[in-house]
C-alpha positions in Angstrom: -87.5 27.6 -165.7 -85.8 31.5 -165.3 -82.6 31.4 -163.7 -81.7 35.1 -162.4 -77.5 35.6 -161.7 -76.5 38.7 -159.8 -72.8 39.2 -160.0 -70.0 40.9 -158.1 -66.6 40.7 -158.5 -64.9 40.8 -154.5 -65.6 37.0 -154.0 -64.1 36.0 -157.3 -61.5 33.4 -157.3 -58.2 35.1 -158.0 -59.4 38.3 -156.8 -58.1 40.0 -153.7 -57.2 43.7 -154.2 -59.8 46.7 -155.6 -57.5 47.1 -158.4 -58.4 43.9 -160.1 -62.2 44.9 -159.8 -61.3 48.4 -161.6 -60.8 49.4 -165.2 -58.2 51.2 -164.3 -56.1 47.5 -164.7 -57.6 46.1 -167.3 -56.0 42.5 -166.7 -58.1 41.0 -164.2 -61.3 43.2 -165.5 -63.8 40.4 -166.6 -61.3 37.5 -167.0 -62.3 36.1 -163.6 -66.0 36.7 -163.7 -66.8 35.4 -167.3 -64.3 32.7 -166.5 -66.4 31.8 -163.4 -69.7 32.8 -165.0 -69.0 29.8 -167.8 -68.5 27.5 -165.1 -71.5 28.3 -164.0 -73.4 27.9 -167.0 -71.8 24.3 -168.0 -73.0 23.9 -164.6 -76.7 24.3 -166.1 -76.1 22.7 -168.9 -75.0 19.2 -166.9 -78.0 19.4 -164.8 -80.7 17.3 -164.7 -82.8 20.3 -165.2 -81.2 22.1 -168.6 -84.2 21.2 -170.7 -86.4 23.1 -168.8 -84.3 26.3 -168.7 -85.8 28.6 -171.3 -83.5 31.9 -169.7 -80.7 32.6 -167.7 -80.4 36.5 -167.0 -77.1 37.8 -165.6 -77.1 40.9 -163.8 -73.7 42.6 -163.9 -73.7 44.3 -160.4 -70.5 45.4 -160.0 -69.9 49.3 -159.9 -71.3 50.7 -162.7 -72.5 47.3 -164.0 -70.3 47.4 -167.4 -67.9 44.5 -166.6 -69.5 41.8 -168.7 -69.3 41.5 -172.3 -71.8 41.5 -174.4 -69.9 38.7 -176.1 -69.9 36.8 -173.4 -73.7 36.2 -174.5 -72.7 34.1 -177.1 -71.7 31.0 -174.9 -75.7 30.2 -174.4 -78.6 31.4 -176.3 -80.5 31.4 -172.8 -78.1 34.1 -171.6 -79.6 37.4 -171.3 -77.7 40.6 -169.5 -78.6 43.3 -167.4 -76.2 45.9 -168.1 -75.2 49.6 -166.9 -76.0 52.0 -163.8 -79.2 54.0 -163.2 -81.7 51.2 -162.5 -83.7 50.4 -160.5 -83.0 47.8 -157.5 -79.4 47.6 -158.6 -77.5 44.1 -158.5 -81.5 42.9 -158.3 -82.4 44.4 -161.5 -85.2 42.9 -163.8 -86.0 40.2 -161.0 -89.9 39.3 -161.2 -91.8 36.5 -159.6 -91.6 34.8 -162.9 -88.2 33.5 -162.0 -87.6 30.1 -160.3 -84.2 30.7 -158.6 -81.6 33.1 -157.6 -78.1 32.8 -157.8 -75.5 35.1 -156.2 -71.5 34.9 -158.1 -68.4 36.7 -157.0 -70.1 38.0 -153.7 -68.1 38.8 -150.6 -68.9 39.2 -146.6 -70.4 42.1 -145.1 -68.4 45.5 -143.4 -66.5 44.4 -140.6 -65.9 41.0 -141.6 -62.9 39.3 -140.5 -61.0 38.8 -142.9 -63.5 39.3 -145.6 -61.9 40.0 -148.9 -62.8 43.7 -149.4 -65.3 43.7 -147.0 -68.4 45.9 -147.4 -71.7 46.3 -147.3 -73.3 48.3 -150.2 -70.9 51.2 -150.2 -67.0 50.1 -148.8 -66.8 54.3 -148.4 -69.8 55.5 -146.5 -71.6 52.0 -144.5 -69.7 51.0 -141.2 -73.0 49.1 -140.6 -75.7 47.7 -141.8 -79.6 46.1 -140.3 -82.5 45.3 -140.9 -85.1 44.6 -138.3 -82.2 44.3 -135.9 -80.0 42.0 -137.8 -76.6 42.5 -139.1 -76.9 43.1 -143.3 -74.3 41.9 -145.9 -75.1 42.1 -149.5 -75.9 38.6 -150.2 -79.1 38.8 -147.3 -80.3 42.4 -148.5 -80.8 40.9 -152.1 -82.0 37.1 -150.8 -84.4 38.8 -148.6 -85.3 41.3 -151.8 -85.7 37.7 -153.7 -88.0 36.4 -150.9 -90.5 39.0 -150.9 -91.0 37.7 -154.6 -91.5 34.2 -153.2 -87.9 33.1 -155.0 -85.3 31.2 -153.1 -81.3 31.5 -153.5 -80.3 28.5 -153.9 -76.2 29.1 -154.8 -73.9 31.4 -153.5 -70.3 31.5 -155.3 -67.7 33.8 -152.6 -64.8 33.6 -150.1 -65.0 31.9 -146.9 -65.8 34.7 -144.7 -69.0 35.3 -146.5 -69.6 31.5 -146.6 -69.2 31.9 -142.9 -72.2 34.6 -142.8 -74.5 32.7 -144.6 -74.2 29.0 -142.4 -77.3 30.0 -140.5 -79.3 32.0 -142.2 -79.2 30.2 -145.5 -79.0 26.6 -144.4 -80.0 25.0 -147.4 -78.5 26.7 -150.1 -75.8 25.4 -151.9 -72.4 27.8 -150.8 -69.3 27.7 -152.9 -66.1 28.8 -151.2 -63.6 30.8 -153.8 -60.1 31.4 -151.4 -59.7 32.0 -147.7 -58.8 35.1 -146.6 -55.4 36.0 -144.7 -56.5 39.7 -144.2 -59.1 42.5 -146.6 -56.4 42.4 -149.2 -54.8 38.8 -148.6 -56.2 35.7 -149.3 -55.4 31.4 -150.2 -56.7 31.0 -153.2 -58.4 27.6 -153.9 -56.6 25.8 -157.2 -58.5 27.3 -160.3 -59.9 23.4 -161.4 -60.8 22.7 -158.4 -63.2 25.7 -158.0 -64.5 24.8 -161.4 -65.4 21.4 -160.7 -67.2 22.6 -157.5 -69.0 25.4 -159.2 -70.5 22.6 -161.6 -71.4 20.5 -159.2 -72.6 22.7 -157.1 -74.7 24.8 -159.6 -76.2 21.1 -160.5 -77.0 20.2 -156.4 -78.7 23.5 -156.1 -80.6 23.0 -159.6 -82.1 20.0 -158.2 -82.9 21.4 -154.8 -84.9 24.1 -156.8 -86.6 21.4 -158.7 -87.7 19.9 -155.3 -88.6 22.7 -153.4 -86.4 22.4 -150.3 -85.4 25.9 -150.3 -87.4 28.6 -148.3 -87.5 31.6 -150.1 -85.0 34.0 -147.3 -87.5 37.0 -145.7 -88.2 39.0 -143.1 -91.4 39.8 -141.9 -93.3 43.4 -142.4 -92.9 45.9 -141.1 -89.5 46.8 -141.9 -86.4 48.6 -139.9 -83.5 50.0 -142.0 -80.8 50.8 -139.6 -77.6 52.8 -141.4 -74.3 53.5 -139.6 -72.1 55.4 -141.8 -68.9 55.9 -141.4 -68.5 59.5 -140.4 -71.0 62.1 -139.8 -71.4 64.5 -142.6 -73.0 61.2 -144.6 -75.6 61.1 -142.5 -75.9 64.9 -142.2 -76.6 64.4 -146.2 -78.9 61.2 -146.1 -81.3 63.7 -143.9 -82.3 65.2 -147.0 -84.5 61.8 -147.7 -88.1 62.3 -146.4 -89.1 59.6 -143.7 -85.4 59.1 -141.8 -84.8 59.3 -138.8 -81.5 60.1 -137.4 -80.3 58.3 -134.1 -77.4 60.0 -133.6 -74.2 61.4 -135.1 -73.1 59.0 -137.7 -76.7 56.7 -137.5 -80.2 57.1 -139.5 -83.2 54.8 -139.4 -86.1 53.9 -141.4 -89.5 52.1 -141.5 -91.7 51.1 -143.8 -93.9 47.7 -144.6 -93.2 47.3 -148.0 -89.9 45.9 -149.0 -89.3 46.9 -152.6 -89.8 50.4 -150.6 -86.9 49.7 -148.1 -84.4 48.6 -150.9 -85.0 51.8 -152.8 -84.5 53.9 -149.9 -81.1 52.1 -148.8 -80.0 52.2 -151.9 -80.8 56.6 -152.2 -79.7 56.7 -148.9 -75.7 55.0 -149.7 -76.0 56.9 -153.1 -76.8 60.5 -151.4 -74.3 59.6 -148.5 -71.2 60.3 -150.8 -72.3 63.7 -151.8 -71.7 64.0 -148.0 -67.8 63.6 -148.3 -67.3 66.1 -151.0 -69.1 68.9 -148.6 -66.3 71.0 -147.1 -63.3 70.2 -149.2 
């Protein structure tokens, strides 16, 4: 069995302002996620399924993708990491059918979010909103549904309530970890530190066994597919015109169609990255 991690840092327990995710303070920098990453792995370890786990590969998909240690490899000879920017599929990098499950760590809710820690979807500077096929995107669905096309369910999602609050409906039976409660985007209760750890283990072990059993659908969407992009002012979408195949709807909103969705996940992802040339036009 291939476990595949994709991390973030917004949904982390302890975190609540952009600060802590930067290295500009280098006292929360990758305390909290290796901290909650090793929960995570003793979480494997006290499964029922550790003896068949031959790799665990941890995408660091924060920013630039440099916010866990190499060292931090050293807990489990299983651990493998994807690290640095320029890749391809981003937080979903080196994901293949040959994996069994996906895990999500330290995610957050989507733009708009009330009271979603950081709130964002993709890019907190450029996206207002986010869909696909007419449905509202956060960050957790984009890469589930990335996960799906490969046949691979997400069976454990570590992040604050709001987020946890997304995902009720659309990913029923996957095993959703709350981090803290948020009192506002910077503001949250955080949950007590052993507390979270003991639910990360046990949870990581429920959702283990779930995998082992099969009762959770791979998350998809069916071909073909609508990318619909609401930035957050109109010279970014001015800029993402540059892209062959978009459409623009109006001011501040593109579109874009295609059937394959490997296709639609590079495009979004050229489309947020070419947006923020956008705000340096005209200064």
């Amino acid at each position: 069995m291939k476990i595949y991690i994709s991390t973030d840092m917004e949904g982390l327990p302890g975190i609540n302002s952009w600060h802590q995710v930067s290295d500009k303070d280098p006292r929360f920098l990758n305390k909290y996620l290796e901290e909650t990453l090793r929960w995570v792995v003793d979480g494997i370890k006290a499964s029922n399924q550790n003896s068949d786990v031959d790799q665990i590969l941890v995408c660091d998909s924060h920013a630039l993708g440099e916010n866990v240690s190499y060292d931090f490899t050293e807990y489990d000879d299983r651990l493998y990491l994807v690290r640095g920017g320029l890749r391809d599929y981003y937080m979903m990098a080196g994901l293949d059918s040959s994996f069994s499950t996906v895990f999500f760590v330290g995610y957050h809710a989507g733009v708009g979010a009330m009271h979603g820690i950081m709130d964002h979807t993709y890019s907190s500077a450029s996206v207002h909103t986010m869909k696909i096929n007419g449905i509202r995107m956060n960050e957790t669905l984009i890469n589930a549904a990335f996960a799906g096309d490969l046949g691979i369910p997400v069976s454990c999602v570590i992040g604050d309530h709001a987020l946890v609050d997304e995902l009720k409906d659309a990913l029923k039976d996957t095993v959703l970890i709350e981090t803290k409660t948020g009192l506002s985007r910077f503001a949250a209760i955080m949950k007590p530190k052993n507390v979270v750890k003991q639910e990360v283990i046990a949870g990581v072990k429920a959702a283990l066994d779930k995998t082992y059993k099969k009762s959770i659908k791979p998350y998809k969407f069916e071909s073909p597919y609508e990318l619909e992009i609401e930035f957050n002012s109109t010279e970014m979408a001015d800029e993402s015109m540059l892209i062959p195949g978009l459409e623009r709807i109006d001011g501040r909103t593109v579109k874009y169609n295609c059937n394959a969705y490997p296709v639609l996940m590079k495009t979004m992802l050229a489309v947020v990255y070419t947006a923020r040339v956008g705000t340096d036009m005209g200064k």
